[in-house]
N, C-alpha and C positions, 0 to 999 in steps of 0.2 A: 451672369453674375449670381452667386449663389445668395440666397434672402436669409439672412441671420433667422437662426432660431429662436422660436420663442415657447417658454419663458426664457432670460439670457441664463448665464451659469450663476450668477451671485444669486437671481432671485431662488433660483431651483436648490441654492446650497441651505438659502436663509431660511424657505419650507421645506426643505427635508424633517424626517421627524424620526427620532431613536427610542427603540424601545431593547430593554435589557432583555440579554440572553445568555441563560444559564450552560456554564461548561464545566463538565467535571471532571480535573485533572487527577490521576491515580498518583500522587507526586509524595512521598511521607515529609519528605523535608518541606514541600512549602504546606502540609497539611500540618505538621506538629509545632510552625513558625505561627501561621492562623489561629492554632487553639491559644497556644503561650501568648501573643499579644489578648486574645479574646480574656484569658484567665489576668492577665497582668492589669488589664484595665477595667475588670469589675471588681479585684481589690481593691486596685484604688479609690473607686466610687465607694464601696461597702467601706471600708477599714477606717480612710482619709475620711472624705466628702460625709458620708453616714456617720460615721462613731465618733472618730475627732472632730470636725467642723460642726458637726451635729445641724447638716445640710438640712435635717427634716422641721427646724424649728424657726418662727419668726422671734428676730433679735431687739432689744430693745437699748441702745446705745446713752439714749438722754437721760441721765441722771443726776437727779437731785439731791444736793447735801449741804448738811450745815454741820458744822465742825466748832465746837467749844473747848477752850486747851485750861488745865492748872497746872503752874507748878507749885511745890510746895520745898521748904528746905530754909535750913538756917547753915550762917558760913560767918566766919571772921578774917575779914579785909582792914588794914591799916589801923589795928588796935580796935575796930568798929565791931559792932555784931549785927548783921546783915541778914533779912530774910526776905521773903519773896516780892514786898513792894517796893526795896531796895533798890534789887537786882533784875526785875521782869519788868520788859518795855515792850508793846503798851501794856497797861493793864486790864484790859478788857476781855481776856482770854481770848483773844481773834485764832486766826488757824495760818496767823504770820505774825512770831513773836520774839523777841531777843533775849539771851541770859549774858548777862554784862557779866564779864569775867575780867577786866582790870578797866584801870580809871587812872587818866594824867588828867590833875586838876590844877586850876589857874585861879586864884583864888581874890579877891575883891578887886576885882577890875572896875574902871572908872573910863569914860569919855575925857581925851586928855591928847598930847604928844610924847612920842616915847621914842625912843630907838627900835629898829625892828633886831629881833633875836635873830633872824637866820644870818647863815655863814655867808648865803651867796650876797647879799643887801652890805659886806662889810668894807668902808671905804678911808678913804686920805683926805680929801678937800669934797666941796661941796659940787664940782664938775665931776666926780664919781659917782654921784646920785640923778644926776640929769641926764635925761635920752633915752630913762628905761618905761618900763610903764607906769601907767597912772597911778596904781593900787600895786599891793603887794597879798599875803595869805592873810595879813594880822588887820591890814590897816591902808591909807593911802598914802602917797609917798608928799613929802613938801618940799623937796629937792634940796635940802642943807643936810649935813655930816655933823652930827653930834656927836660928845664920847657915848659910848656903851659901857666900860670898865674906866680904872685907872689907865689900860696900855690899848686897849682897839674905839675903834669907832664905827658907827654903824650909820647907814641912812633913816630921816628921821620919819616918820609915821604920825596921820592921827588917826586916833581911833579907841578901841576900849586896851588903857591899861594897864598893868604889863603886859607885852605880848605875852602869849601862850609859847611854851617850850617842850617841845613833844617827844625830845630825846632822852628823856631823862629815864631810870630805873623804875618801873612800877610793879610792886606783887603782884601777882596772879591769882583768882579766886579758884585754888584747883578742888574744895570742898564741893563746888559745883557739881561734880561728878558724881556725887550720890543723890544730888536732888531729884525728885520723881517728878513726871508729869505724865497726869492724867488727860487722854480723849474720849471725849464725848462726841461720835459721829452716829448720824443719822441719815437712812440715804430712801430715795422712792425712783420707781420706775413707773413712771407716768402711764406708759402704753395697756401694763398691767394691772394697774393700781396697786405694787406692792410695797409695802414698807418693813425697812430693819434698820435697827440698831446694833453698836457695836458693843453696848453695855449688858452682862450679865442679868439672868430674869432677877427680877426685885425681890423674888426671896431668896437669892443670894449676893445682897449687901454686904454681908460680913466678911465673907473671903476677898472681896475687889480690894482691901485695906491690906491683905496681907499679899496679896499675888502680886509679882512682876514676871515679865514679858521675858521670857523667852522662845526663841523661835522652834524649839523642839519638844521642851517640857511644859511651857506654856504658851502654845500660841494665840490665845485668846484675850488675854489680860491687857486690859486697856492702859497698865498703868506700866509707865517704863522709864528705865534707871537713865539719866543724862550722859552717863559716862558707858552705857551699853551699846545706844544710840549711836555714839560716834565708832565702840568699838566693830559695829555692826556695819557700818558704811565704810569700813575702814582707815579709822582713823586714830592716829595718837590724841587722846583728848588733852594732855599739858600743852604737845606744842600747839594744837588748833585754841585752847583757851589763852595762850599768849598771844596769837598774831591776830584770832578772828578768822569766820569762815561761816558757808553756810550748807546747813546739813536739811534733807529730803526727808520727809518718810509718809512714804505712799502704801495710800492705804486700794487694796482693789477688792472690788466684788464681780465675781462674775458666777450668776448664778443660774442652775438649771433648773425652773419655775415647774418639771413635770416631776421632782421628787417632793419632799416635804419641806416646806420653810425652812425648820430649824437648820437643813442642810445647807443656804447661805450661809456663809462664815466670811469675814473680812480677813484677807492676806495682807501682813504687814512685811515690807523692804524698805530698804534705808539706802541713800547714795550721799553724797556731797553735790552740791550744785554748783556750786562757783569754782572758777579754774584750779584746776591740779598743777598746769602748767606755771614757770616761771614769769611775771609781768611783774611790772613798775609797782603797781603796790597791790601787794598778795594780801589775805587774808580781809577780815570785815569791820570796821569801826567807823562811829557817828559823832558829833558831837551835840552836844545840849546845855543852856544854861537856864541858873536857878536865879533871878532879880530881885531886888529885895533895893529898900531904901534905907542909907546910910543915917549917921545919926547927923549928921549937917544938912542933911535934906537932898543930896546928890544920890542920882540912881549906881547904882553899883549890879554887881553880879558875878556868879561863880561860872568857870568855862569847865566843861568836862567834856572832856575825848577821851570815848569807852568804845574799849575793845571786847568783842563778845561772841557768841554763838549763836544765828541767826536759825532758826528751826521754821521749815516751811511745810502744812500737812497739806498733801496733794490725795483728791480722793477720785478715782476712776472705777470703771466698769462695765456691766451690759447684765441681760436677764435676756434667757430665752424660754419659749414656752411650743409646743407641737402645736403643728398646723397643716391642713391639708395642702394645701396653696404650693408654698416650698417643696412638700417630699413629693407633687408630680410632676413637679416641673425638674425636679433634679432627679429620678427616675427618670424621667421621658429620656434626658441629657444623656444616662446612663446606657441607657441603650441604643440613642444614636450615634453614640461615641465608639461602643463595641463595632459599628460599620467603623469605624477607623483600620482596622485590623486588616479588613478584604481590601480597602484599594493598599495599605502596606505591600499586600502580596502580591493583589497585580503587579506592583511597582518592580518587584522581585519575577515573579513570572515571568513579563512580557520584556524584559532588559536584559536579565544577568543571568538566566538558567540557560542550560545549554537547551537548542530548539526552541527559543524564543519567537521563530518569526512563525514555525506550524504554531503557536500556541496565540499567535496574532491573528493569523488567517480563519482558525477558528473562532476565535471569541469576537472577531470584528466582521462582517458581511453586508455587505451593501446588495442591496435590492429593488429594481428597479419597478416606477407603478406599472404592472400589467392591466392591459383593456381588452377585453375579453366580449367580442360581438354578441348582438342578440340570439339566440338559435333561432332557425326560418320557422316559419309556422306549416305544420301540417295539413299536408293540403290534402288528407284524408280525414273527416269525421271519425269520433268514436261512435262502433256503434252503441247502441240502447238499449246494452245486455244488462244493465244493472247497476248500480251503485259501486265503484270499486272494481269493476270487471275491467275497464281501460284507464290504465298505469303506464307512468313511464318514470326513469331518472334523470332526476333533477342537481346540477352541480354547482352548488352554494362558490361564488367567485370571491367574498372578503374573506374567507375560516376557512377555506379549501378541504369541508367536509363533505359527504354527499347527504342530503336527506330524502324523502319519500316526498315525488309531487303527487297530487290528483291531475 
């Protein structure tokens, strides 16, 4: 019975050990395929990764801002003369503010029973009011059918009134469109310590009054036309001041910390943020009321559902600055990636070129450990002619060179 060898085969596969060996095919096609990926992929690293990505720099993402808004402007609404505490809600200049562009008002409402206004609430007897819900939009329901007119009747409500009636005709405050609004934004990059603003240097005060925003002729000017704003996001500003909507405008820094400050500059874009598409109720309106005490001593109040232009400033960005760290690590990247190229072509070589398997046989060879016995020892002395007189060769068995023994 023959005695299994040892080591078995998996262990002798698992110690094997590979070491590369260079072949040089005389091939121009797969030598001009090697250079072109070698040239294709250090553009990318130099052009992409280096110049656009600007791979050599640490980025600074976390950005700090505070955003102050004015608008200014006068307009006349429903025989009124309206100017900006009128029509700007809140008033605190936040950097999320509304321009009221029309108003359905409901005017000395009172704690009371009423009939409710809407069309769907209109009934016959007072079994046309029971079974629905509790409440209604104005009020809560008491399950009896009151008249509304001389000829309809309607379910009856209590609550503050008369209901509010929201179908009715309201002007439009389209003078809005010339209103300005001025930003005051301020931003820092922590990592850096660096700070800018988006406000002209203070000895140029006098021009901020006369400049507006344009994205070509002036892109710096902090101050911008209402009706610009929306033409810029693209929008019709009469129908968006009729139905309500809300419009974007982003402000971005991104700034390259190895030239000189003043070269930050803030990019202003404008979008719409609330749906384009078709839904149940399009456009943007709130309502609010003003309470006041009646002269009999009953609290009252005015109902106003204002429809408006909702302006939201979004401020984003980054700052980068050189750094050793990044360009060797993405250098390193650069040139281990250039080896992408050579197994490309093996892949090409040893597959799909004709003579693939002579191009196998060569580049692949397996070799087996030789053991090479000791040589016997001579059983003649040297004589004791001298230092160097008795020589022999000696055959190095790991490097298969020979060198000179004594």
């Amino acid at each position: 019975m023959p005695r299994p060898r040892f080591p078995p085969r998996w262990l002798r596969g698992l110690l094997s050990y590979e070491t590369p060996k260079a072949v040089v095919v005389r091939s121009w096609a797969v030598g001009a395929v090697h250079r072109c990926l070698q040239l294709l992929i250090l553009a990318y690293f130099i052009g992409w990764v280096f110049l656009h990505e600007k791979a050599y720099q640490v980025r600074d993402s976390v950005i700090e801002s505070s955003v102050v808004t004015k608008v200014k402007g006068v307009g006349r609404y429903a025989g009124r003369v309206l100017d900006a505490a009128d029509f700007v809600t809140p008033p605190q200049g936040t950097a999320v503010f509304v321009v009221v562009t029309r108003q359905i008002r409901t005017e000395d409402q009172a704690q009371g029973f009423c009939p409710e206004s809407e069309a769907e609430f209109r009934c016959v007897t007072d079994h046309d009011c029971q079974g629905r819900g509790p409440a209604t939009g104005s009020g809560a329901l008491t399950g009896r059918c009151v008249p509304l007119n001389g000829t309809l009747r309607s379910c009856e409500i209590r609550g503050w009134c008369p209901p509010e009636v929201d179908t009715v005709d309201a002007p439009v405050l389209l003078e809005a469109e010339n209103f300005t609004l001025l930003i005051k934004n301020r931003v820092r990059f922590p990592r850096f310590g660096f700070e800018r603003t988006n406000l002209p240097p203070p000895g140029s005060w006098g021009s901020l009054g006369r400049c507006r925003f344009h994205p070509e002729r002036d892109p710096l000017c902090p101050v911008l036309r209402l009706g610009d704003v929306a033409r810029f996001a693209g929008q019709d500003f009469p129908e968006l001041a009729a139905t309500g909507g809300v419009l974007g405008i982003k402000i971005g820094w991104v700034c390259d910390l190895d030239h000189a400050w003043e070269r930050c500059q803030p990019r202003y874009s404008f979008t719409r943020l609330d749906g384009l598409t078709r839904t149940p109720a399009p456009g943007y309106n709130f309502r609010h009321a003003r309470y006041y005490r009646w002269q009999d001593g009953t609290e009252r109040r005015t109902l106003t559902k204002a429809f408006g232009i909702r302006f939201d400033v979004l401020v984003y960005g980054n700052a980068g600055k050189f750094s050793i760290i990044p360009t060797l690590l993405n250098t390193v990247a650069a040139f281990t990636s250039i080896g992408v190229g050579t197994v490309l072509c093996d892949i090409i070589l040893l597959n799909f070129l004709k003579g693939a398997e002579h191009y196998k046989a060569r580049k692949f060879e397996e070799v087996p450990e030789v053991n090479v016995p000791a040589p016997p020892a001579s059983p003649t002395a040297c004589p004791q002619r001298g230092l160097g007189a008795c020589s022999r060769d000696k055959q190095s068995t790991d490097s298969g060179t020979f060198s000179l023994g004594l």
